[in-house]
N, CA and C atoms as an extended XYZ file, in Angstrom:
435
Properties=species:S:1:pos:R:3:atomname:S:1:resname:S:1:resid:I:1 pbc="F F F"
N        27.852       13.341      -20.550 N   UNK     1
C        26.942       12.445      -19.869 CA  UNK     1
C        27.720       11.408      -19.081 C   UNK     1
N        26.879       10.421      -18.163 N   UNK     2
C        27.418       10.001      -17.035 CA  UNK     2
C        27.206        8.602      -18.063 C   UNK     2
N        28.417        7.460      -18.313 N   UNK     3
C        28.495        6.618      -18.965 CA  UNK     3
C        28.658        5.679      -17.872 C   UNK     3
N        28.170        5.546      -16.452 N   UNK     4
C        28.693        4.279      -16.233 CA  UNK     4
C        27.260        3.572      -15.687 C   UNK     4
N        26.884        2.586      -15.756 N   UNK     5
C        25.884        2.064      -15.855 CA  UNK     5
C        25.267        2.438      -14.408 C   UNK     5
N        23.983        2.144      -14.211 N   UNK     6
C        23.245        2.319      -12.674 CA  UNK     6
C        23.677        1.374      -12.036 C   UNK     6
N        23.584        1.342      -10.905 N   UNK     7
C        23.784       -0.236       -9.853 CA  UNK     7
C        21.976       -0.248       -9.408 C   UNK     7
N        21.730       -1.674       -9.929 N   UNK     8
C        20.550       -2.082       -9.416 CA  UNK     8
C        20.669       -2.365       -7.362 C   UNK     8
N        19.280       -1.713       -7.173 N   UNK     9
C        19.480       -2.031       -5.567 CA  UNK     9
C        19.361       -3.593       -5.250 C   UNK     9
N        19.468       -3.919       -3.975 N   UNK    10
C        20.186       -5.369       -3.456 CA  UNK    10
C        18.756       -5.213       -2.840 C   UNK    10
N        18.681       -7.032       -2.753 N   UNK    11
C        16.881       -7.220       -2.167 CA  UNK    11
C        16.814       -6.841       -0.925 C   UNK    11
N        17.706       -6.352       -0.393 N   UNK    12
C        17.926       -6.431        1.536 CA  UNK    12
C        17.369       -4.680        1.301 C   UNK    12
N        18.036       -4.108        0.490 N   UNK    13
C        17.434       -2.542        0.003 CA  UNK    13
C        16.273       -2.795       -0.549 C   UNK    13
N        15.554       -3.131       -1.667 N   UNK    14
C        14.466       -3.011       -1.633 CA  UNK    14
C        13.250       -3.461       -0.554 C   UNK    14
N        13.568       -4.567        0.322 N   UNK    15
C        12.786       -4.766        1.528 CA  UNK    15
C        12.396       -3.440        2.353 C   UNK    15
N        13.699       -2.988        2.742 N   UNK    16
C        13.691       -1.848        3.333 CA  UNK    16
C        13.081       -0.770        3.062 C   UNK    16
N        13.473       -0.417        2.102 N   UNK    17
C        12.658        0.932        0.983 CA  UNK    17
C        11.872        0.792        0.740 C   UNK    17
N        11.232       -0.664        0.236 N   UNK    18
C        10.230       -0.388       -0.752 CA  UNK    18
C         8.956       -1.026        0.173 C   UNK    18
N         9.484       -1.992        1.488 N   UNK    19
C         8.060       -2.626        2.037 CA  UNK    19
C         8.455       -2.159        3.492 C   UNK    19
N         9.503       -1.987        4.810 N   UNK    20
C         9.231       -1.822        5.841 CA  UNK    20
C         9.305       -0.400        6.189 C   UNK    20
N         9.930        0.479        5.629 N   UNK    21
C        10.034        2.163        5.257 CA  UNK    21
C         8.579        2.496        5.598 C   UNK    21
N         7.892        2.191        3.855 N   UNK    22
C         6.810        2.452        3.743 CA  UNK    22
C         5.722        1.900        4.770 C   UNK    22
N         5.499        0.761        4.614 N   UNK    23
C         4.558        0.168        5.546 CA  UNK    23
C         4.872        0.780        7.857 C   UNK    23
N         6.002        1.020        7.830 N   UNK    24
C         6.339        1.977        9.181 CA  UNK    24
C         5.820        3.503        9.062 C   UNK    24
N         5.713        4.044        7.721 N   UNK    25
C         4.832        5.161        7.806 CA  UNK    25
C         3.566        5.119        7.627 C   UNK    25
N         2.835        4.125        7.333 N   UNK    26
C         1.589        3.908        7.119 CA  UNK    26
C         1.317        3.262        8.718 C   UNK    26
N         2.280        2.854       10.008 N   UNK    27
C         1.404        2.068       10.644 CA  UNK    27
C         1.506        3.745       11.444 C   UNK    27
N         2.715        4.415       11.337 N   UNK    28
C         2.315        5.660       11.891 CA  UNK    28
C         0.952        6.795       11.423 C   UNK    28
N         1.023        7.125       10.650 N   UNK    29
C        -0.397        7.303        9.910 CA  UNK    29
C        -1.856        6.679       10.424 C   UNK    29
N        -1.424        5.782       10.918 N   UNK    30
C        -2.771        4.694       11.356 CA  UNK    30
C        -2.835        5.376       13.128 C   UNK    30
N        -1.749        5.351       13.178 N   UNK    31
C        -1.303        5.981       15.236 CA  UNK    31
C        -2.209        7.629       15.129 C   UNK    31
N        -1.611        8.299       13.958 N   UNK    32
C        -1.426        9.708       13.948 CA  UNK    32
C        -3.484        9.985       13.621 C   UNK    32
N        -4.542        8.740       12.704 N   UNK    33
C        -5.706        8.965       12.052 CA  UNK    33
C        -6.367        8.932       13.597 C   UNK    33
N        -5.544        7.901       14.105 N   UNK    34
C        -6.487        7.182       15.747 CA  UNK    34
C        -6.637        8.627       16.786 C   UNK    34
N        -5.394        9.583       16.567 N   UNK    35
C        -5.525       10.138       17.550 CA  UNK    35
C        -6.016       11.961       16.671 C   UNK    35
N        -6.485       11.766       16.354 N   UNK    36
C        -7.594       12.637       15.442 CA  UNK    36
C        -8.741       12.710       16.021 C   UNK    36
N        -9.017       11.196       16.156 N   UNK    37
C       -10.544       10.871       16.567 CA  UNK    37
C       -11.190       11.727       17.924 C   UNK    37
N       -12.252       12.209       18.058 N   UNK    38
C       -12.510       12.860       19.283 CA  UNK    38
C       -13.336       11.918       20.550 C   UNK    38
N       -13.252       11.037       20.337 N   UNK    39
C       -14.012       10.157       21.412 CA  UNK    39
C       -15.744       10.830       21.660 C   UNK    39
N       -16.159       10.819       20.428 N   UNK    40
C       -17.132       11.057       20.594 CA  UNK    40
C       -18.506        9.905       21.046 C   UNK    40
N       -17.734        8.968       21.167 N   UNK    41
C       -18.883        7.835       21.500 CA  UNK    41
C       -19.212        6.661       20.312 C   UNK    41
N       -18.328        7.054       19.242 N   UNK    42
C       -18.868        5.958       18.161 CA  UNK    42
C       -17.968        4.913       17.850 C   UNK    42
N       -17.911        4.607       17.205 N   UNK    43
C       -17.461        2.937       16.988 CA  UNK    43
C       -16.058        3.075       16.056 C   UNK    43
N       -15.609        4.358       15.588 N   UNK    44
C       -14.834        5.030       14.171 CA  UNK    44
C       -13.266        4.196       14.802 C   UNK    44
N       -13.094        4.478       16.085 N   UNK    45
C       -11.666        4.303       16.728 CA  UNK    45
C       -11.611        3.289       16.697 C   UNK    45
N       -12.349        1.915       17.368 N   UNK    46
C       -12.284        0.473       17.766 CA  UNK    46
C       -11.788        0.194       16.466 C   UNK    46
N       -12.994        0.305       15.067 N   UNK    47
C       -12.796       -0.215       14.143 CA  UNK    47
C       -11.780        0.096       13.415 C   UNK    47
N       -10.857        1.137       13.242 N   UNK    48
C        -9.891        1.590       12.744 CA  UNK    48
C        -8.509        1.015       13.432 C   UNK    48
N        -8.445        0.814       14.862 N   UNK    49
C        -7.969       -0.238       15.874 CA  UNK    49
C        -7.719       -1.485       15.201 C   UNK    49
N        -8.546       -2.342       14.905 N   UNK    50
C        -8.989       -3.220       15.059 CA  UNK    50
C        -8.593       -4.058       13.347 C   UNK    50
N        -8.839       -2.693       12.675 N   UNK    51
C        -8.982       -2.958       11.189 CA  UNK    51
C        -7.020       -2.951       11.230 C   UNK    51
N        -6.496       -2.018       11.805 N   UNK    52
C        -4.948       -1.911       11.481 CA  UNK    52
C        -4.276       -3.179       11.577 C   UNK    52
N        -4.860       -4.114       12.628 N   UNK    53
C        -4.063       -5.440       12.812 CA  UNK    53
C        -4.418       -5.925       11.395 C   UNK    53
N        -5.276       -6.131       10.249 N   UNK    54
C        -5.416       -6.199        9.258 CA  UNK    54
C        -5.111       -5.733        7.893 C   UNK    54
N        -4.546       -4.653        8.372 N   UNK    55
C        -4.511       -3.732        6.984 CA  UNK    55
C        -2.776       -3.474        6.919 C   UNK    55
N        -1.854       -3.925        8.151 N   UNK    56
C        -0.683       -3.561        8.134 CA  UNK    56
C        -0.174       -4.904        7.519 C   UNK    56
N        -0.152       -5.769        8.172 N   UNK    57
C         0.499       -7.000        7.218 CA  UNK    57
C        -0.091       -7.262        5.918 C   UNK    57
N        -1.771       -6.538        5.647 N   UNK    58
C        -2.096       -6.661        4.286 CA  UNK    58
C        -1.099       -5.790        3.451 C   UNK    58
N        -1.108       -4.697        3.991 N   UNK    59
C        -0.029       -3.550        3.122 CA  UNK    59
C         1.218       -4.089        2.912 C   UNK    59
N         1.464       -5.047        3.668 N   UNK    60
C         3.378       -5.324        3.422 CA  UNK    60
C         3.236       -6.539        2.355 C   UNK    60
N         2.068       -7.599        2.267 N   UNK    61
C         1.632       -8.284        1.035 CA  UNK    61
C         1.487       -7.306       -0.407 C   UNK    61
N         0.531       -6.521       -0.044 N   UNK    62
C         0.101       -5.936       -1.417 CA  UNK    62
C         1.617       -4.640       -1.914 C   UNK    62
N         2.224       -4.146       -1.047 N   UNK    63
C         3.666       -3.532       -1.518 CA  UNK    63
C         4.551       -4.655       -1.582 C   UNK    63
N         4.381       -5.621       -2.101 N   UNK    64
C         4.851       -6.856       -2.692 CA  UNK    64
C         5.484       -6.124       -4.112 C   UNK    64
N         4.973       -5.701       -4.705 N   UNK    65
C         5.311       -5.324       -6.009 CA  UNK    65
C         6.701       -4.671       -6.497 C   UNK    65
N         7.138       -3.663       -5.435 N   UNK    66
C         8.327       -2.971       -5.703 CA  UNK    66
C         9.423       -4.086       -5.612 C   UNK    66
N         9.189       -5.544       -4.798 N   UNK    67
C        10.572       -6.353       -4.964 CA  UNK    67
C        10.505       -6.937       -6.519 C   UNK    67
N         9.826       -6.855       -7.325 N   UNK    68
C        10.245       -7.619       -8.739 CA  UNK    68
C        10.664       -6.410       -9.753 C   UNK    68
N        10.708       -5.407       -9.390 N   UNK    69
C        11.439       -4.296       -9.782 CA  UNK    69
C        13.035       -4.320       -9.890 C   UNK    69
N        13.368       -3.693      -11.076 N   UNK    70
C        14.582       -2.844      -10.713 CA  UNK    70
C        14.884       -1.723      -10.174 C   UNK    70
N        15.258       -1.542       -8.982 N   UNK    71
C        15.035       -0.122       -8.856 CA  UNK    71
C        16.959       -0.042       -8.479 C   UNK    71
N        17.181        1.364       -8.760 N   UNK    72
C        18.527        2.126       -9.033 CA  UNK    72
C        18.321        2.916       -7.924 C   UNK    72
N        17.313        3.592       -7.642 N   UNK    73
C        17.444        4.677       -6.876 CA  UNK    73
C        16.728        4.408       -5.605 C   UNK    73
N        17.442        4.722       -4.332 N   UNK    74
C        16.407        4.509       -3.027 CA  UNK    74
C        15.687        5.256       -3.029 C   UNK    74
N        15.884        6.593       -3.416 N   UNK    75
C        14.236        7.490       -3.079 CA  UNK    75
C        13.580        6.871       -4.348 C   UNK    75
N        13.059        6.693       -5.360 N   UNK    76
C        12.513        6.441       -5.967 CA  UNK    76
C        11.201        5.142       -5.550 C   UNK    76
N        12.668        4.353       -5.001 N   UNK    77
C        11.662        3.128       -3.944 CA  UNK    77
C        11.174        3.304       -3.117 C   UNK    77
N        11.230        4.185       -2.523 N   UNK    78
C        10.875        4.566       -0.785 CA  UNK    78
C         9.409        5.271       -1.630 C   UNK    78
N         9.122        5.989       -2.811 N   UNK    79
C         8.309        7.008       -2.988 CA  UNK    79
C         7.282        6.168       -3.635 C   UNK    79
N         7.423        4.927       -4.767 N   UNK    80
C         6.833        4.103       -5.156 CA  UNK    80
C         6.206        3.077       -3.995 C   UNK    80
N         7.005        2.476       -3.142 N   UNK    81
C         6.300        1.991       -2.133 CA  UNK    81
C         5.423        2.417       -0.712 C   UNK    81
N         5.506        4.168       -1.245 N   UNK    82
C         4.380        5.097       -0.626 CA  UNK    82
C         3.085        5.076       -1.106 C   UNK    82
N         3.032        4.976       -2.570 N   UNK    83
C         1.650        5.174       -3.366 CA  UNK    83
C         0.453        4.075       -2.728 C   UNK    83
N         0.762        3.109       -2.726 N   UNK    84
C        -0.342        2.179       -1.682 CA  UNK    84
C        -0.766        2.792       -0.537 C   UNK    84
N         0.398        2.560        0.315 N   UNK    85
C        -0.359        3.241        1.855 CA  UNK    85
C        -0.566        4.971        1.643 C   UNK    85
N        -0.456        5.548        0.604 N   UNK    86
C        -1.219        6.843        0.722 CA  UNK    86
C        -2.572        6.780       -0.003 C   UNK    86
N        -2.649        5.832       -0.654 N   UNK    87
C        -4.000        6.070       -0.583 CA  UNK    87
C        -4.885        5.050       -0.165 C   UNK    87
N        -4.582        4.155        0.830 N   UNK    88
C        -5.320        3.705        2.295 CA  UNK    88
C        -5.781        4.811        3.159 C   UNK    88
N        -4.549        5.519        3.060 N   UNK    89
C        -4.630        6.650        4.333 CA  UNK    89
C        -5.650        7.576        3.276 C   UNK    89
N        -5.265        8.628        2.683 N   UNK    90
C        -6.449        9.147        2.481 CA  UNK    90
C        -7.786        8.353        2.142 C   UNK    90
N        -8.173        6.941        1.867 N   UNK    91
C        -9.854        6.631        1.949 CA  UNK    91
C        -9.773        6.463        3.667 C   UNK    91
N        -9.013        6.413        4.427 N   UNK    92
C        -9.364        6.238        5.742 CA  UNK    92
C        -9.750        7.686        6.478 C   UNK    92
N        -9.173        8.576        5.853 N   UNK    93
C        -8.932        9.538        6.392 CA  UNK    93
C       -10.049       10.305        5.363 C   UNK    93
N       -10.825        9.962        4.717 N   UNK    94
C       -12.307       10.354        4.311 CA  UNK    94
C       -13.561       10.046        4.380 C   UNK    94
N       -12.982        8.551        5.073 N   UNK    95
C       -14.042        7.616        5.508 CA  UNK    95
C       -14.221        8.683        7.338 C   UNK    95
N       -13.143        8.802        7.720 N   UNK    96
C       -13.259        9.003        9.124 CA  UNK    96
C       -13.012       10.837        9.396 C   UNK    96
N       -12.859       11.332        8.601 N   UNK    97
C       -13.418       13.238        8.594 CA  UNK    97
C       -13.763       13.416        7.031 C   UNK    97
N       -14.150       13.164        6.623 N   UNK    98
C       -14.965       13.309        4.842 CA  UNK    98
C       -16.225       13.612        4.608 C   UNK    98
N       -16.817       14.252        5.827 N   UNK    99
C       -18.418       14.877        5.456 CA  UNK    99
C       -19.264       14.238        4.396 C   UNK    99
N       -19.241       14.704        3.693 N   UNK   100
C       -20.374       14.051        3.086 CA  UNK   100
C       -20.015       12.751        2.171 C   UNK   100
N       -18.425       12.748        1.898 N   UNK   101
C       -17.878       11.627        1.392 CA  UNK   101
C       -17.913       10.613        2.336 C   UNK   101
N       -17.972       10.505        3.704 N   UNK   102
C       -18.423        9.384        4.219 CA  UNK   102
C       -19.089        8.505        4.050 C   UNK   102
N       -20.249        9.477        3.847 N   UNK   103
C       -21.467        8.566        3.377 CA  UNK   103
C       -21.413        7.554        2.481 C   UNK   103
N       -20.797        7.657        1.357 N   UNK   104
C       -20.783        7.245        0.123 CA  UNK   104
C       -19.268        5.915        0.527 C   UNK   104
N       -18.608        6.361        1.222 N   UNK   105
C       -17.706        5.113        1.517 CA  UNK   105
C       -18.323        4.200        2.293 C   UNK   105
N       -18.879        4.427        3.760 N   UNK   106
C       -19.982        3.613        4.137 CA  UNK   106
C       -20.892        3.302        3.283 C   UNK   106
N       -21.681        3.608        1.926 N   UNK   107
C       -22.344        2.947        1.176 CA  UNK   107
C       -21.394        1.434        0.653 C   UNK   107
N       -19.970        1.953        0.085 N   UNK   108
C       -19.679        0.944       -0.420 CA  UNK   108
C       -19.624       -0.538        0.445 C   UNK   108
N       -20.151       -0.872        1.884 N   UNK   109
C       -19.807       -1.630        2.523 CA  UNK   109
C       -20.858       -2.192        3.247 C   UNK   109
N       -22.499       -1.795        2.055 N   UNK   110
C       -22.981       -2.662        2.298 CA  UNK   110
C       -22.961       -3.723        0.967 C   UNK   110
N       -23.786       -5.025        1.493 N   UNK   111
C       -23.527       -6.583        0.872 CA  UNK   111
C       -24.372       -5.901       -0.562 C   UNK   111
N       -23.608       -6.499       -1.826 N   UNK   112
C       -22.804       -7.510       -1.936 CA  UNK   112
C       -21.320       -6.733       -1.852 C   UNK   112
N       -20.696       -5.960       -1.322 N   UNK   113
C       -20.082       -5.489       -1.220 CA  UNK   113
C       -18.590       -5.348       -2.700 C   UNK   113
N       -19.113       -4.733       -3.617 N   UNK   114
C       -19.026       -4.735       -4.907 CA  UNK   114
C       -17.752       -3.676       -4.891 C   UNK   114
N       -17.650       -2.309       -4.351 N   UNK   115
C       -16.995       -1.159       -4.291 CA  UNK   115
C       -15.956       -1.776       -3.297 C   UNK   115
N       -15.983       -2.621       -2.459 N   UNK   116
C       -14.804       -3.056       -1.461 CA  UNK   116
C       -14.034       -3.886       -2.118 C   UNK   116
N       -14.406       -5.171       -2.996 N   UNK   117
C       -13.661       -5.703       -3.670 CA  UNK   117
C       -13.108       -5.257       -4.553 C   UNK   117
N       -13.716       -3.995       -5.279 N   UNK   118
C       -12.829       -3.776       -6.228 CA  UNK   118
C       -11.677       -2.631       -5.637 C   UNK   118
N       -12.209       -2.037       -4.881 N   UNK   119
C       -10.730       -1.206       -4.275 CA  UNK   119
C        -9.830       -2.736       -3.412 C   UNK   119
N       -10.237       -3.351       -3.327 N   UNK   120
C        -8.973       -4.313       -2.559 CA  UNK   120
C        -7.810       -5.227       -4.118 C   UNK   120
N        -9.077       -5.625       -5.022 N   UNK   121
C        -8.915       -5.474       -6.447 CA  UNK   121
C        -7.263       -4.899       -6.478 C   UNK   121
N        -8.109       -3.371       -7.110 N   UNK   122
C        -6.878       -2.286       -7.271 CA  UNK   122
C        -6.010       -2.296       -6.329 C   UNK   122
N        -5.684       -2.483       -5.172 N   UNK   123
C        -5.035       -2.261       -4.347 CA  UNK   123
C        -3.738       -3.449       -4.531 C   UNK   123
N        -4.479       -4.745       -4.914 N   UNK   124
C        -3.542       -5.798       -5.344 CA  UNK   124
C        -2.990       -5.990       -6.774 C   UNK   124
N        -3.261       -4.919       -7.705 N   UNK   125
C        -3.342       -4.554       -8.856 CA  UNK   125
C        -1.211       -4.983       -9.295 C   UNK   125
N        -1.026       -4.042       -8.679 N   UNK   126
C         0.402       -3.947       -8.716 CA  UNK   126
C         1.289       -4.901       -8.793 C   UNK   126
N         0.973       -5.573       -7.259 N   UNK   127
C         1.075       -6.700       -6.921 CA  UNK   127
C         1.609       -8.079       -8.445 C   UNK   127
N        -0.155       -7.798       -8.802 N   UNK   128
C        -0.363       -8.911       -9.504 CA  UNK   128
C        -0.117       -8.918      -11.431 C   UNK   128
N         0.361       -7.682      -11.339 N   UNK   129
C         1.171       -7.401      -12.564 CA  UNK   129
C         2.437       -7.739      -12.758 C   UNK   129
N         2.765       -7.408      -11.300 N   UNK   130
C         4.430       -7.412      -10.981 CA  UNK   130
C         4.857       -9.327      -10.821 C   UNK   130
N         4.240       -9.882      -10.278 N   UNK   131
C         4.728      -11.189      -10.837 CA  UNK   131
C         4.218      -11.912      -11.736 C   UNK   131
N         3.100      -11.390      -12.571 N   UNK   132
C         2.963      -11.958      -14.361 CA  UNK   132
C         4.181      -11.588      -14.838 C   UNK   132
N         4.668      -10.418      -15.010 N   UNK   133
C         5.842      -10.072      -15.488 CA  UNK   133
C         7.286      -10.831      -15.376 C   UNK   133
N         7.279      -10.589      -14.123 N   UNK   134
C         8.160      -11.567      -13.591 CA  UNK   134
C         8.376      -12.977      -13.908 C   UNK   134
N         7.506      -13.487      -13.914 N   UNK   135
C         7.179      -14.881      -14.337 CA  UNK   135
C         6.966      -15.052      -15.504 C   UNK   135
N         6.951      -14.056      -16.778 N   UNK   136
C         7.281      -14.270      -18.172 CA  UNK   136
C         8.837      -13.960      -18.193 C   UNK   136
N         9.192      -13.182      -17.965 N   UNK   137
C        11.014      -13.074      -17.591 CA  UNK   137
C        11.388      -13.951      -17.388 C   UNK   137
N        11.280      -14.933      -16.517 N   UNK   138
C        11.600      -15.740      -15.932 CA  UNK   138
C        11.591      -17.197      -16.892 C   UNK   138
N        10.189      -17.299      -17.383 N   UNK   139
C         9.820      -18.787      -17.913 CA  UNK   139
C        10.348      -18.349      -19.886 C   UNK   139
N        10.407      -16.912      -20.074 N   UNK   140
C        11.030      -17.004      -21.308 CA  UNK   140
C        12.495      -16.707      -21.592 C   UNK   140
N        12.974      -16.807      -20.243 N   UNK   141
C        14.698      -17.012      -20.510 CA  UNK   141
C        15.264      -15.823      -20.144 C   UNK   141
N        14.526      -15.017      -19.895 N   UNK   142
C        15.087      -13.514      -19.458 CA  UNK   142
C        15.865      -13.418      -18.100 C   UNK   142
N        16.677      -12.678      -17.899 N   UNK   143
C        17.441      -12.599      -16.628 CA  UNK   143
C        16.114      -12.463      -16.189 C   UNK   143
N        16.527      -12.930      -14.647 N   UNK   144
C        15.571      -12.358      -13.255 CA  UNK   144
C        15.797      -10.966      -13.022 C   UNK   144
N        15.556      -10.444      -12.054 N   UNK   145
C        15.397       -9.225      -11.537 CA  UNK   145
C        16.400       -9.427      -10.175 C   UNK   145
């Protein structure tokens, strides 16, 4: 066996890997959903447009999580800070060709809008585990990260 310890990655690597990597394939994903669309006359493109100026700097907040990590391995980070924006992209990408699952995502978005908060919820889930943790490490004497 391999006895010599891992090298934890450097925060300049996890930025990279774990939030502008990822979040650069998700704004492509967002380029690649737009041009799917058939210009059929409805409103699907603007708002998906429109929503990305929103949802890309939200994604680089909510993949917040992989920096209070240790991570050893770059693919590992690059693949963990995929799991968010893949599944943006697929509810976008069921919201906007999902037949009959449409429906039911457009349900979630009418008031009180109960199903949106809690997927934004989950979505910050990670997030907000990752610096409780952190912040017991931290306030009970534990090395940082």
């Amino acid at each position: 066996m391999n006895d010599v310890p891992a090298t934890v990655l450097s925060g300049v690597t996890k930025v990279g890997y774990g939030l502008v990597l990822p979040v650069g394939v998700l704004l492509l994903c967002q380029v690649a959903l737009l041009l799917t669309l058939d210009g059929s006359g409805s409103w699907d493109g603007l708002g998906l447009a429109v929503g990305t100026l929103f949802i890309v700097p939200g994604m680089l907040v909510a993949n917040g999580w992989v920096l209070a990590w240790r991570w050893t391995a770059r693919r590992r980070l690059f693949v963990a800070g995929l799991a968010l924006p893949a599944v943006l992209v697929g509810t976008e990408f069921l919201w906007l060709h999902g037949g009959p699952l449409r429906r039911l995502i457009n349900g979630a978005f009418v008031a009180p809008f109960t199903w949106v908060w809690l997927y934004v919820l989950l979505l910050f889930l990670p997030l907000l585990v990752s610096l409780v943790l952190r912040w017991r490490r931290v306030s009970h004497g534990g090395r940082g990260a």
